[in-house]
N, C-alpha and C positions, 0 to 999 in steps of 0.2 A: 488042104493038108499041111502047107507051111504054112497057114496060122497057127497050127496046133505046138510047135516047133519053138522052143525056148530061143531068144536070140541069146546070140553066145556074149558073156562077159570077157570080155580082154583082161589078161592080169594087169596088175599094177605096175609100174615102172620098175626098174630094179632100185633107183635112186631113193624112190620114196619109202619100199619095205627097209630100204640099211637107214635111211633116217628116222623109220619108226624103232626098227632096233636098238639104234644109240638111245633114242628118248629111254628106254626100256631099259638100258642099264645105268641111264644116270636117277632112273626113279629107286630103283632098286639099293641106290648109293642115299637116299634121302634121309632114310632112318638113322644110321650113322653118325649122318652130316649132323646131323639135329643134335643126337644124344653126344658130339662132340663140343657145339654149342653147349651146351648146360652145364659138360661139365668144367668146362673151362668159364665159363662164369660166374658159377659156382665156388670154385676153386679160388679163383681171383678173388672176388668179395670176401671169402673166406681170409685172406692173406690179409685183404685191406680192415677186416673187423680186429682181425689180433693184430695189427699196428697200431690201432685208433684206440682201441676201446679203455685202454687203461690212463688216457689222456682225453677222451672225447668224451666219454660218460655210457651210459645202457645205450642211448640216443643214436649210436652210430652200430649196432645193435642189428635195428630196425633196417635203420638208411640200408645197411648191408643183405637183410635178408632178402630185403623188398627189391633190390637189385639184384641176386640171385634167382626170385623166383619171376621177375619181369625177363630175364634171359631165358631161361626153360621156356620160357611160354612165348615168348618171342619165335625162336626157335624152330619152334614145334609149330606155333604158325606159318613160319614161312615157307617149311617145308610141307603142310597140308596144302597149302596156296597153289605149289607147282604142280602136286600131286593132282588139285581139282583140274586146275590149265590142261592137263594131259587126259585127262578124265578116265583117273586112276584111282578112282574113291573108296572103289569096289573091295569090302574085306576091312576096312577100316573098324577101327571102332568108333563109337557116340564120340561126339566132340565131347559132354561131358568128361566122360572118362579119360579120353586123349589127353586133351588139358591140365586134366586134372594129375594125371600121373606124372606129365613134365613137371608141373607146378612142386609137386611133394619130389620129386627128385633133384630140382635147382634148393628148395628148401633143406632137407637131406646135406648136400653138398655145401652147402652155407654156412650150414652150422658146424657139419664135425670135418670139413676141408675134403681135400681130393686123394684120398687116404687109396690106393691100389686095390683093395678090398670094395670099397665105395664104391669106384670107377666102376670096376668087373660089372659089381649086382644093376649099376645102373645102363650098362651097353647087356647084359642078360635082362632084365627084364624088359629091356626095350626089343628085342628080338623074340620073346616068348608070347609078349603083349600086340607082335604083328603076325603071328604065327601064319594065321588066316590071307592077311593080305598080301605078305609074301607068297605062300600058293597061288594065290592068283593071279602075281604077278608072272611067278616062273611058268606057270601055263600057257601066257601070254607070250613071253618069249619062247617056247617053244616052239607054235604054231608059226610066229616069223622065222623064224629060223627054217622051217618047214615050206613055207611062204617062197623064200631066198631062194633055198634048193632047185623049186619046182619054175621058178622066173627063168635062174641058169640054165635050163635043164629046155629049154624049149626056144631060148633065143638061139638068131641064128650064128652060124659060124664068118666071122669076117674072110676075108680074100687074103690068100698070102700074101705077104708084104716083102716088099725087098727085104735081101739079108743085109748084114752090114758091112759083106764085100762089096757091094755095088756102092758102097760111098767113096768119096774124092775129098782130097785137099782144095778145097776153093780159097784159104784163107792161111796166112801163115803161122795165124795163134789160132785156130777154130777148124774142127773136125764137121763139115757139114754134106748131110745125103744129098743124096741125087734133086728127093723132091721133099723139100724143108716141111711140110704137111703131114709127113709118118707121122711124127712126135706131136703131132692135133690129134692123130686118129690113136694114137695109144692111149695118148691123156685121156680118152672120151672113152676109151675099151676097158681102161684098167686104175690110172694114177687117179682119177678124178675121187676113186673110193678112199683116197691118202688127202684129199682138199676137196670133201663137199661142198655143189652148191660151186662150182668154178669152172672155168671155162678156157680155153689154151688159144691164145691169137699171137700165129707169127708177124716179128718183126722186119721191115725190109732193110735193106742191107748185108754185106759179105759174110757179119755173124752168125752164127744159128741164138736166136735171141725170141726172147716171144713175153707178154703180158698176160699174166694169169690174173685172169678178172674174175671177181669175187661175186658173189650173189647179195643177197639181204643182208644177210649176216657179218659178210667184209670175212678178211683175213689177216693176219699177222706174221711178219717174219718170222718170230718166234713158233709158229704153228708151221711155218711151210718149211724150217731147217729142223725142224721135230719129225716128221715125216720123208726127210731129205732121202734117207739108206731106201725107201719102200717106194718113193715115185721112181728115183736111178732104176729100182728092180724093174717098175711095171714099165716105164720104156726102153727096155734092155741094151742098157748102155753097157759098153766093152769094159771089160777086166783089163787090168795090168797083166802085160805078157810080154812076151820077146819081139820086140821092135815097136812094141806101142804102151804108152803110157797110161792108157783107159781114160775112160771120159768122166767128170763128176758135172755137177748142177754148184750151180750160183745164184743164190736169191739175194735182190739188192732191190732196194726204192729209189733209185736215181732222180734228183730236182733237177736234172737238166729238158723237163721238160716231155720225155719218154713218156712217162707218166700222167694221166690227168686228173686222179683226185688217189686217197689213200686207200682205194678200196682194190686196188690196183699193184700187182710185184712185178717186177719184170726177172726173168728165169732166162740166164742162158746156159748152155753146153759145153765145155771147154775138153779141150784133148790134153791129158796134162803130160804128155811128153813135149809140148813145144817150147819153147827156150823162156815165155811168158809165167810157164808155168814150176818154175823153179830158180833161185834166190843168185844173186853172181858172190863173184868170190870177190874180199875184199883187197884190194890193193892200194898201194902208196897214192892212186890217182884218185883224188875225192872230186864226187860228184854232188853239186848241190843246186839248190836254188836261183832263177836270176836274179843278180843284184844282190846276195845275202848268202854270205858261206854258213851261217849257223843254222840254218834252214839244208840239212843235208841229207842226202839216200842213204836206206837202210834196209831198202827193199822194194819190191816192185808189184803193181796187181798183176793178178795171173790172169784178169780179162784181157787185157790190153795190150801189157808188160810196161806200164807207165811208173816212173818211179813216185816212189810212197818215202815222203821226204819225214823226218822228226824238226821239228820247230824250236829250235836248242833256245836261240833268242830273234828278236828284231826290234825295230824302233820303238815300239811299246814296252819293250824290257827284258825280263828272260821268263821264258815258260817251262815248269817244271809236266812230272808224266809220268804215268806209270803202265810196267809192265807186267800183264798176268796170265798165266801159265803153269801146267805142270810139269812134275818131274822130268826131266829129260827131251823137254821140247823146245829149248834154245834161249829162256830166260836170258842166264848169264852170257852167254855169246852174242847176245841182243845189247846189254849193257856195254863188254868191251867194244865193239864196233863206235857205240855210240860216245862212249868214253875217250877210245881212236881220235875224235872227227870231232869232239870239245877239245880237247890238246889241242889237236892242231889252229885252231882258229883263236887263242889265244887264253880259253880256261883252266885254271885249277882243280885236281880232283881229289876230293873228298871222297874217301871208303870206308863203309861202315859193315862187317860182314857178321852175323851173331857164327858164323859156324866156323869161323876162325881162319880165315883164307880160301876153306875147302871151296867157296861156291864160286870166286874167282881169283885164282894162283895168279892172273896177271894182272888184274887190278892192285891184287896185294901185293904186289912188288915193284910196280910201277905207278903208282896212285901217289898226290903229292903228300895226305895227306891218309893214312891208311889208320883205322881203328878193328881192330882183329877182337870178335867177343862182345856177347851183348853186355858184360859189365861194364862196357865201356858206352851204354846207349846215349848216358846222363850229360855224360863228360863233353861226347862228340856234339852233343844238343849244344851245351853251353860255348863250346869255340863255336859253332855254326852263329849264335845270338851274339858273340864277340865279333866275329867277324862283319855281321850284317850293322852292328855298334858301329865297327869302324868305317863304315863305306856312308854311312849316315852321317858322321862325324864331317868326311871328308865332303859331302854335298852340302852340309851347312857354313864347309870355311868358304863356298866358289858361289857367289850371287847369280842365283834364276837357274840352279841345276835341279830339276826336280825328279832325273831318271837318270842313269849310270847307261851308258849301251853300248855294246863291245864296238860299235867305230866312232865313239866320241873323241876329243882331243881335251885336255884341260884348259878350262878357261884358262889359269894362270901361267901355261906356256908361253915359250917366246912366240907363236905362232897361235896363242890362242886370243877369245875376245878381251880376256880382262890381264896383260901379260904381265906376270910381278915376281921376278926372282927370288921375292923374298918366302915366297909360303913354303909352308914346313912340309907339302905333298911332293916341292922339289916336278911339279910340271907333269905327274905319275899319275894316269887312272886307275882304280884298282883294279883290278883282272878280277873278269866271271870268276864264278865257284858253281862246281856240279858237284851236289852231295848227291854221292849214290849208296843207295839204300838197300842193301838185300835182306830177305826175306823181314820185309818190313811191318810184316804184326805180328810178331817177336820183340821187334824196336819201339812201336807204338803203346804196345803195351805193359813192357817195362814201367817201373815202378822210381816212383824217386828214393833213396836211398831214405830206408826207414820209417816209410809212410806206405801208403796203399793207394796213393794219385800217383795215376798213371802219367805216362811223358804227353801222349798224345796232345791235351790240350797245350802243350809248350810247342811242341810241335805245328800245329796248326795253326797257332798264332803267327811263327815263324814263317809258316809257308806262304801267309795272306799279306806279310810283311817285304818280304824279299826281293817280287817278280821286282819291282823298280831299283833294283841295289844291284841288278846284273848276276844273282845268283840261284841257282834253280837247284830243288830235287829231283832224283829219279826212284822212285819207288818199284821194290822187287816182290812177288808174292803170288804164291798158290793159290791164296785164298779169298775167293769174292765176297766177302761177308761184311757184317758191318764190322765185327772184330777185326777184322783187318785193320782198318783207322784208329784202335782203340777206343771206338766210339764217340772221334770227335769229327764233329760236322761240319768244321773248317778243313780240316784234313780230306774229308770224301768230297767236296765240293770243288778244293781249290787246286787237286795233283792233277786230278784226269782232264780238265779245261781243255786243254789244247792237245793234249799227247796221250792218247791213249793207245794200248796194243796189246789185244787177246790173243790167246791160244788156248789150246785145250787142255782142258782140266776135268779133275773125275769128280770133281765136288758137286751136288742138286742143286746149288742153291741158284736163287735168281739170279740172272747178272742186272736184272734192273737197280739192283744195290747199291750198283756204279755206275753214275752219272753219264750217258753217252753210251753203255753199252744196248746195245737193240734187240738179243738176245743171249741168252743161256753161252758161256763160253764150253759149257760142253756138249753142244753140239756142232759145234768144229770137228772137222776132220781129225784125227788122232794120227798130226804128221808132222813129225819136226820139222821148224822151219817155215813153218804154214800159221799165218797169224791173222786176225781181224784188226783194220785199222777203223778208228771210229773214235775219232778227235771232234772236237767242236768244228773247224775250219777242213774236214781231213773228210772224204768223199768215204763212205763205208761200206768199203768192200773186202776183201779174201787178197791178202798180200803176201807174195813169197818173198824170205828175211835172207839178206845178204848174210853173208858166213865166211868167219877169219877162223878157222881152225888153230888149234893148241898145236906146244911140239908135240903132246903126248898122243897126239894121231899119227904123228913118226911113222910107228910101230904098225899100223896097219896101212901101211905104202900109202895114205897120205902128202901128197909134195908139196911143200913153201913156196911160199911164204908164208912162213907162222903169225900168229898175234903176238907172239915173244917180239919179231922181228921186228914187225912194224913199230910196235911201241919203241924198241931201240933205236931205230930209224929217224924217230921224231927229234927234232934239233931241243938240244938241252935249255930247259927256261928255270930260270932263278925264279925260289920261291916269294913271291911277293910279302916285304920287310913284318908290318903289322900285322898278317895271317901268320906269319911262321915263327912270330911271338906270341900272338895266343893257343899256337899249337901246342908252346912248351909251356903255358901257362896250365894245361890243363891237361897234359898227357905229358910221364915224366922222358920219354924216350923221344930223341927225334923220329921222323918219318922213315929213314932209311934202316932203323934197328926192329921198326915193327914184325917183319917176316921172324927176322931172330927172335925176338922177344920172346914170339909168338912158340915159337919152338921149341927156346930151354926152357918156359912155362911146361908145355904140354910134357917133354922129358924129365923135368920134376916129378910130375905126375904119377907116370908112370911108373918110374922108379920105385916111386912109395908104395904104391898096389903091388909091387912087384916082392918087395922087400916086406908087407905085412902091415908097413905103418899107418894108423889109422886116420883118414884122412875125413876134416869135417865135412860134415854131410851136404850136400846143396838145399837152401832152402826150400822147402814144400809147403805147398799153396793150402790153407787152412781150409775145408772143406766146409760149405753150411749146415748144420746139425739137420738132422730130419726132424721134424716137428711132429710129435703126436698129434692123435685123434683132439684131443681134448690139452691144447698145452697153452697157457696163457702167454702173452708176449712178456718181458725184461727190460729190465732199460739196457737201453744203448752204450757199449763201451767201447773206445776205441784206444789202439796202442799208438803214446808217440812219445817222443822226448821230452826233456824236462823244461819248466818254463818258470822265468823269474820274477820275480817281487815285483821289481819296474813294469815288467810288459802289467800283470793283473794290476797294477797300480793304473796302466793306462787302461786297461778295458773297462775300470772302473770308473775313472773319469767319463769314459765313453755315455755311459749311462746315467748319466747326474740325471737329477731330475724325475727317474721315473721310480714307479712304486716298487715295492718290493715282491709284490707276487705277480707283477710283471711278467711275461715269457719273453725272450727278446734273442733272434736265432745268429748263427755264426755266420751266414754272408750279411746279416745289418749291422753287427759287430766289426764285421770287414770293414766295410762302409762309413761306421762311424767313428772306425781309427786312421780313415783316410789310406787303410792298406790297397786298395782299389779303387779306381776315379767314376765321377758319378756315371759317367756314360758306357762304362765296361761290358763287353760280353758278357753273357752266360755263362759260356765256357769259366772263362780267366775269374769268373766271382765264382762258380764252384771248385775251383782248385783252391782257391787261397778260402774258401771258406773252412774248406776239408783237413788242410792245415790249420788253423786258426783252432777246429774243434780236437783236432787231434793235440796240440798242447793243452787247449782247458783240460782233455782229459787227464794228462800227465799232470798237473798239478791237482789231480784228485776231486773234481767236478764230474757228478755224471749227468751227461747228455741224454734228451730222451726224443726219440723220432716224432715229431709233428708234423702236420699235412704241409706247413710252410717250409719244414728241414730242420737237424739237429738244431735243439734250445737248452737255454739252462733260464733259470729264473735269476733276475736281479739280487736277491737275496742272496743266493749262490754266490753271485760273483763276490759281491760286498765280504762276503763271509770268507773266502779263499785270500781275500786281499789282507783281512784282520787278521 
């Protein structure tokens, strides 16, 4: 009679139905993905057929079509591909047809552009066109869904578990239970469904610390502090309350060894009421580095409480750094600390604020060298490149100085290698300079006065220039994006090198933007004071930021020492001679009138709003025209000032030789009036070419876009010169 008796089927793991689930809703994301493919390549060949075509001939026409409808169909392939792999074919239509309808919709899009109207009928007709195979996808997901329910529903119930009275202080930075294994048997009961495919093994030692090791798949920091709020929930870590500070999680890859390949995070638990886990208050007593005051604290990790030093300079030179963060989570109070602690070791500081003081009132009053307003981006650029002039100047009068370093001695000193009382440095090294830079893609992306090239690339030049001259930036800013740098890729490469320092920000964007971040700054905690260190040299962990309060915390009991104080506190240093001549070379006010300046400007202002009088308008940013369905490209015009006889006399020389219907573009024109040297950046030939086409056009030449860059023909030129 038990032969007759079906043997019973065990259900399926619960891990395996929530993996077939995920499969199931990223199939369902397929069709989208595709018809998002198409139309962005579509749209793109569309842009590149009306810049070409009226210089390129019918021929590019074709090139473009054929590259819109190889994207559709690209596309559309790759997403059938996955759809097979899951063996999801079911409801599909004929590859004929499939294909074929991407094909005529990248065609479609190629020719009349990525028009709103377009877009719509081509994401409609791609969801009317899957009608079928979406029902049977959504059936598919229901029945797991159903699957899920009836797994939960019949597993057994685990054993009470201690509460989280029975835990103890075993450690004096680390909240650790009785029996350090709860937090395995959670991860395997609940968290693991927040990190598929992983596995929780505690680490030994007084920590609560553990390695969460990965399956096939691996994992990413980025994935496991995306999931951070929902594994805390499923190992029900303590709340903020009265007498306890609540527990958070820390994901870190530590090279020391912890770890033994990348497939591997290590997770520990921190109680953040311990003295680890929150920033000290700044005082007169600077704490730094051994052997190297510029190397000093600004904050501590909250695993350890080990101080998280900033890298101001050392025998290599100086390193500049930037810090990113939002609104109201300790940017500027991050800068004057760091500003504090270059005074005192011997640097200059440079202030450059666009919002007019408002973002640091104590930099702006005690900074040596204060620029209030971004109309001043230009200006402050040009002392910075005076300055760096001058320190270059000064290492070519002193034989075999090839680095400036804040404990050098002048060779020409009585006490130095080559002693000569006669050199005109007078035995003087020049003193560091810290430009500090607030909300610096504001500053980067200023404009030079009358043109439409941006500072960035002068900038970037500058910063790749400097580190050996003893003079560094600190960049300030919300924003992780490539705008941020104004797009220049000396700029993104050369700040964050050595000093970088996250906080939370409400912006999507990747943080991979920024060289050295690991992940997403907004998935940091939303906690002033609370920052990611992740320098080149700088171990990348979760650091709590020392903090010099304003007086204007007075007011809410508060107690001093202020950052007023401190700063008053620091013994008075005369402005070094040759910086505080190109200060006035290029800003009319000394340092000490900028606050003023600053103020009967804005009281001007006001006044006239006040009174009716009409005040010019601030310039607004000329916006790109929408292009019709069907609108052929223009030539190319751009605005700039006017240009002389002499110069088109020389660009015309430039050209000797070649024919007249020639094309010959504004960076080989650069080049061959020696405005740029043969080996130049990128960058530095597109600025100055930019300029270069911006006067042809003032003298009444029109430029027209070629795959090589704005050209004019030989003939042109010749003809502008006659």
């Amino acid at each position: 009679m038990s032969a007759d008796i079906e043997p019973r089927i065990p259900p399926p793991p619960l891990a395996t139905v929530e993996h077939q689930l995920r499969q199931q809703h990223r199939l369902m994301l397929l069709p989208p993905l595709a018809s998002t493919g198409t139309v962005w390549g579509g749209g793109w060949m569309h842009d590149r057929i009306m810049a070409t075509l009226a210089v390129g001939g019918p021929e590019m026409l074709l090139v473009g079509v054929g590259g819109g409808v190889a994207t559709a169909v690209i596309s559309a392939g790759l997403a059938t591909a996955y759809a097979a792999r899951a063996g999801a074919l079911d409801g599909l239509p004929p590859a004929r047809k499939l294909f074929g309808s991407a094909a005529g919709a990248g065609l479609v899009l190629t020719l009349l552009g990525d028009a709103p109207l377009l877009v719509a009928a081509v994401y409609g007709a791609g969801v009317l066109g899957l009608a079928r195979w979406y029902r049977t996808q959504w059936a598919k997901r229901t029945d797991l869904k159903q699957q899920r329910a009836d797994v939960i529903a019949i597993a057994p119930q685990p054993d009470p578990e201690p509460t989280d009275d029975d835990s103890t202080v075993l450690d004096a930075e680390i909240v650790e239970p009785i029996d350090p294994d709860v937090f395995v048997t959670r991860w395997e009961q609940g968290a693991i469904k927040h990190l598929p495919d992983t596995k929780l093994i505690s680490l030994p030692g007084p920590r609560l610390a553990y390695i969460v090791q990965a399956g096939t798949n691996g994992v990413t920091l980025e994935a496991a502090n995306t999931a951070r709020e929902k594994i805390a929930g499923a190992l029900r870590l303590t709340l903020p309350g009265p007498g306890s500070g609540g527990q958070d999680i820390l994901f870190d890859q530590p090279t020391d060894g912890t770890l033994t390949d990348r497939s591997q995070l290590r997770m520990q638990i921190v109680d953040l009421a311990v003295a680890a886990a929150a920033g000290r208050r700044v005082t007169g007593h600077r704490v730094h580095a051994d052997g190297n005051p510029c190397s000093f604290r600004i904050g501590g990790y909250i695993d350890d409480g080990s101080p998280y030093y900033w890298d101001l300079a050392d025998g290599d030179g100086a390193w500049s750094g930037v810090v990113l963060g939002g609104t109201g989570m300790g940017k500027s109070s991050v800068g004057d600390n760091i500003a504090y602690n270059a005074i005192s070791v011997g640097f200059q500081i440079a202030h450059l604020d666009p919002q007019r003081g408002a973002s640091s009132p104590v930099l702006a009053a005690h900074a040596h060298y204060p620029a209030l307003g971004t109309e001043h981006a230009e200006a402050f650029l040009r002392f910075l490149e005076d300055c760096a002039d001058t320190r270059e100047t000064w290492m070519a009068m002193h034989e075999g100085v090839g680095t400036i370093t804040w404990n050098m001695t002048a060779p020409c000193a009585p006490n130095g290698t080559h002693p000569d009382p006669t050199c005109p440095c007078g035995g003087v090294v020049p003193p560091g300079i810290l430009a500090d830079i607030e909300e610096c893609d504001q500053v980067f992306n200023a404009t030079h006065a009358g043109t439409n090239t941006k500072l960035s690339e002068r900038y970037g030049q500058l910063a790749k220039r400097i580190r050996k001259l003893n003079m560094t930036m600190n960049a300030k800013t919300q924003m992780p994006e490539l705008k941020t740098f104004g797009g220049s890729e000396l700029l993104r490469s050369n700040l964050p090198v050595r000093n970088l320092l996250a906080m939370h920000i409400s912006s999507n964007v990747s943080g991979t933007l920024i060289p050295g971040l690991p992940y997403s700054p907004k998935l940091l905690p939303k906690t002033p004071g609370r920052g990611l260190a992740c320098g080149r040299d700088t171990r990348a962990m979760q650091v709590a930021l020392d903090y010099m309060p304003r007086r204007e915390k007075a007011a809410e009991c508060v107690p001093g020492p202020y950052a007023e104080d401190l700063f008053e506190a620091l013994p008075p240093r005369n402005r070094y001679e040759p910086d505080a001549a190109a200060w006035g070379r290029h800003f009319a006010r000394t340092s000490g009138d900028a606050v003023t300046a600053n103020r009967e400007a804005a009281r001007a202002r006001f006044t006239a709003k006040k009174s009716g009088i009409a005040l010019p308008p601030p310039p607004v940013p000329v916006a790109a025209t929408q292009a019709s369905i069907l609108q052929w490209p223009k030539p190319v015009v751009l605005v700039g000032g006017s240009t002389s006889t002499s110069r088109l006399a020389e660009l015309t020389r430039a050209v000797h030789g070649m024919h007249d219907h020639d094309w010959v573009t504004a960076g080989e024109l650069a080049r061959r009036t020696g405005r740029v040297p043969a080996d130049a950046e990128d960058g530095e030939l597109r600025a100055i070419a930019r300029q270069l086409a911006a006067e042809l056009t003032a003298a009444g030449l029109v430029l027209r876009k070629r795959e090589a860059g704005m050209s004019v023909t030989v003939r042109q030129l010749r003809g502008a010169c006659a």
